[in-house]
N, C-alpha and C positions, 0 to 999 in steps of 0.2 A: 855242185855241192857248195863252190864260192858262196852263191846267191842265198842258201839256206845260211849258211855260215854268219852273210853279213846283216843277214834278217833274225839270226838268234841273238847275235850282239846289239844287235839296235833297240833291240826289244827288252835285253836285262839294263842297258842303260837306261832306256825308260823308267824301266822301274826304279831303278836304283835313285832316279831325280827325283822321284817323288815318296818312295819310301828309303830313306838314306840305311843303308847297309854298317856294314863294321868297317867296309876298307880309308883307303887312306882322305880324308878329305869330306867322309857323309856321316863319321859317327863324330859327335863331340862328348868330351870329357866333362862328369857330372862332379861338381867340388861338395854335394852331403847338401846339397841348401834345396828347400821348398821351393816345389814348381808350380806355381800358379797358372791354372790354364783359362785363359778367357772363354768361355762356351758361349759368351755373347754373340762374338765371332762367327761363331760355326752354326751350320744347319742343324737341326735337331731332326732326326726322320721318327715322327710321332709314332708310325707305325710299327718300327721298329721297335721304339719303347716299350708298347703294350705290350709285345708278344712275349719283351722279357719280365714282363709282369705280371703276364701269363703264367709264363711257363716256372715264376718264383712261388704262386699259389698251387700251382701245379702239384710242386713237389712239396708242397705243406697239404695239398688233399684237397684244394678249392679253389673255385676260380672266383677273377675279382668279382665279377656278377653278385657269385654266391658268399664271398666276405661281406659286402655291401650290405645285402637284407641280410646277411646274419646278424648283423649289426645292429640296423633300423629298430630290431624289437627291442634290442638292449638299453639304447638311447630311449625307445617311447614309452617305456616301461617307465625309466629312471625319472624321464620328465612330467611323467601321471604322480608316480611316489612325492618328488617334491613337490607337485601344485595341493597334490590332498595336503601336505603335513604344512603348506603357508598358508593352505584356506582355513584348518583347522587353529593353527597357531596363530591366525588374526582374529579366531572367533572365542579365543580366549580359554577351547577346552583343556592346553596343557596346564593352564595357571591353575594354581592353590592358592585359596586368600585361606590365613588363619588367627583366629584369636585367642591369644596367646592365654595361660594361665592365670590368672593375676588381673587381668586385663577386663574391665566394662565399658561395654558398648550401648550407648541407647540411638534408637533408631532404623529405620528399616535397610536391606541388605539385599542387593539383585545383583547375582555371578554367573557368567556364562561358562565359568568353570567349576574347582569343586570347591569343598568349602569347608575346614573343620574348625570346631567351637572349643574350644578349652576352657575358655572364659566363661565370662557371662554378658548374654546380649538380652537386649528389653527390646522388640520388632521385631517384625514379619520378614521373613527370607524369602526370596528366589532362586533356586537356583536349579542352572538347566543339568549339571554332571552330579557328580555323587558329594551326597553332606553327612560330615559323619561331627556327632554330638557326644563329647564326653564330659561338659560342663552345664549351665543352664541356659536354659531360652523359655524368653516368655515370649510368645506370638505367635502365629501360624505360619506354616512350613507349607510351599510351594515347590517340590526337586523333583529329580528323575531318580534316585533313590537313596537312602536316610538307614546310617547305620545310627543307635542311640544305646551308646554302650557306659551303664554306669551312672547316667546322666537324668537331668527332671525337665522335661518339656511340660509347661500348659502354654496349650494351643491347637488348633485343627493341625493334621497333618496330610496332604495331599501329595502321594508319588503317582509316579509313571510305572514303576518298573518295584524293586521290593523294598518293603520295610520293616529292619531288623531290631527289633528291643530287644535287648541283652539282659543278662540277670542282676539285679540291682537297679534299674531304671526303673524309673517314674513316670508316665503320659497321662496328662490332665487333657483329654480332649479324642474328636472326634478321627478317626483313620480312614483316609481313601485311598487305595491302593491296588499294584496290578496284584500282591502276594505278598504274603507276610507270615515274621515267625518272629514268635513272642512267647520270650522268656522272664520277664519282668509284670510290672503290673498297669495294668491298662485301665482308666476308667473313663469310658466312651462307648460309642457303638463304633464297627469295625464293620466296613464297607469294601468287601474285597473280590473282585471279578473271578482271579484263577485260588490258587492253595493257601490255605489259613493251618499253619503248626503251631501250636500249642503245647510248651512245652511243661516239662513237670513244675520246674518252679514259676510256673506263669499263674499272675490274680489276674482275671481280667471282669470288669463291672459295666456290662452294657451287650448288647445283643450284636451278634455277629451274622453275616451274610457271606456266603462265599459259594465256591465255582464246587473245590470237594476240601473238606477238612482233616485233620489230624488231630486227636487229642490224649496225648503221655499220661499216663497214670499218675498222679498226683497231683495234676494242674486244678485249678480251682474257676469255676463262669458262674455268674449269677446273672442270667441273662438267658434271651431268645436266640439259639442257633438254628438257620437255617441256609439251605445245600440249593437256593433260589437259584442261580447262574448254574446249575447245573443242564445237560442240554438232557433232560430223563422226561419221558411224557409220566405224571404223578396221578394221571387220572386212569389211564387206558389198565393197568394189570387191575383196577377196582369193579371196571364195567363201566365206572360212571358219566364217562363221554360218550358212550354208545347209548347208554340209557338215556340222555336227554336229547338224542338227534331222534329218538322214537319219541318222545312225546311232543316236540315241533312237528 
């Protein structure tokens, strides 16, 4: 029993040398001051690491794996949003040029953004975003689409997308466009791929072309409408395509 005896004391002293206990001599007295521990020092068991990094996703519902790509889409996302709005903001579409009330402009005008008139400009515009006209322009109009509210344009007008004359407006000239609605008075012909509105108080002096039309009860055309862009075969319900593949 000796033998066991002197082999349990040999063994808590062990210990005790290297983990120091409370007794007399292995615990020292803490005076309340920070203890900086150099971890330079000491081994790091990596493994050990992960597993409590593990096991902290763990108890949140995820593991690091799955934090990692949950992430990945958030970041790639955010980094797609800001390259569109710096490619867009170097190519000038958030800017507004305007000319101010009061204000005359002679000369021509090309904006990659939009562009409203208040003034008066004497030249031809460019512009790739939206122009809206509520003072004069003399010259031809190049946009992607033209609101003209109030205002006297003479000059051709060419959009992409639609153009808007409001009631009291003036346009001295010709209209191409993808769709248009007009309230005011128009004296041109009107060149228009998809829908033409024609609203009550609209004059309009020159022949129109378009995809299908609209025309409000007290509008006023002195002019050729025709529904040409429309996709309707105009011969087939007459017979008359049929009748001339018999006489070839």
């Amino acid at each position: 029993m000796s033998f066991f005896k002197d082999f349990k004391e040999d063994f808590f002293q062990a210990v005790n040398d290297i983990v120091p206990g409370e007794g007399e001599g292995t615990a020292k007295e803490l005076d309340g001051s920070d203890v900086v521990v150099n971890t330079l020092e000491q081994d790091v068991d990596v493994a050990s690491e992960l597993m409590k990094s593990g096991r902290l996703f763990e108890e949140e519902g995820m593991t690091p794996e799955a934090q990692q790509f949950a992430e990945e889409p958030v970041r790639g996302e955010e980094e797609r949003i800001m390259a569109v709005d710096t490619e867009e903001r170097s190519r000038g579409f958030h800017e507004v040029s305007v000319i101010t009330e009061g204000t005359s402009v002679k000369g021509d005008i090309e904006t990659a953004g939009a562009l409203e008139i208040r003034g008066e400009l004497e030249g031809n515009v460019q512009c790739s975003g939206k122009m809206t006209v509520t003072g004069t322009l003399h010259g031809d109009i190049q946009v992607g689409e033209v609101f003209i509210d109030g205002a006297k344009v003479e000059g051709d007008v060419t959009a992409e997308g639609t153009v808007k004359i409001g009631i009291g407006s003036i346009v001295v000239g010709n209209i191409v466009a993808g769709s248009a609605a007009v309230a005011g008075a128009v004296k041109g012909d009107l060149d228009v791929k998809g829908q033409v509105v024609v609203d009550t108080s609209a004059i309009i002096k020159g022949n129109i072309k378009s995809c299908s039309m609209q025309i409000n009860n007290g509008a006023v055309i002195e002019g050729f409408c025709s529904q040409c862009y429309a996709k309707v075969d105009m011969e087939s319900p007459f017979g008359e395509g049929k009748e001339q593949e018999d006489e070839i």
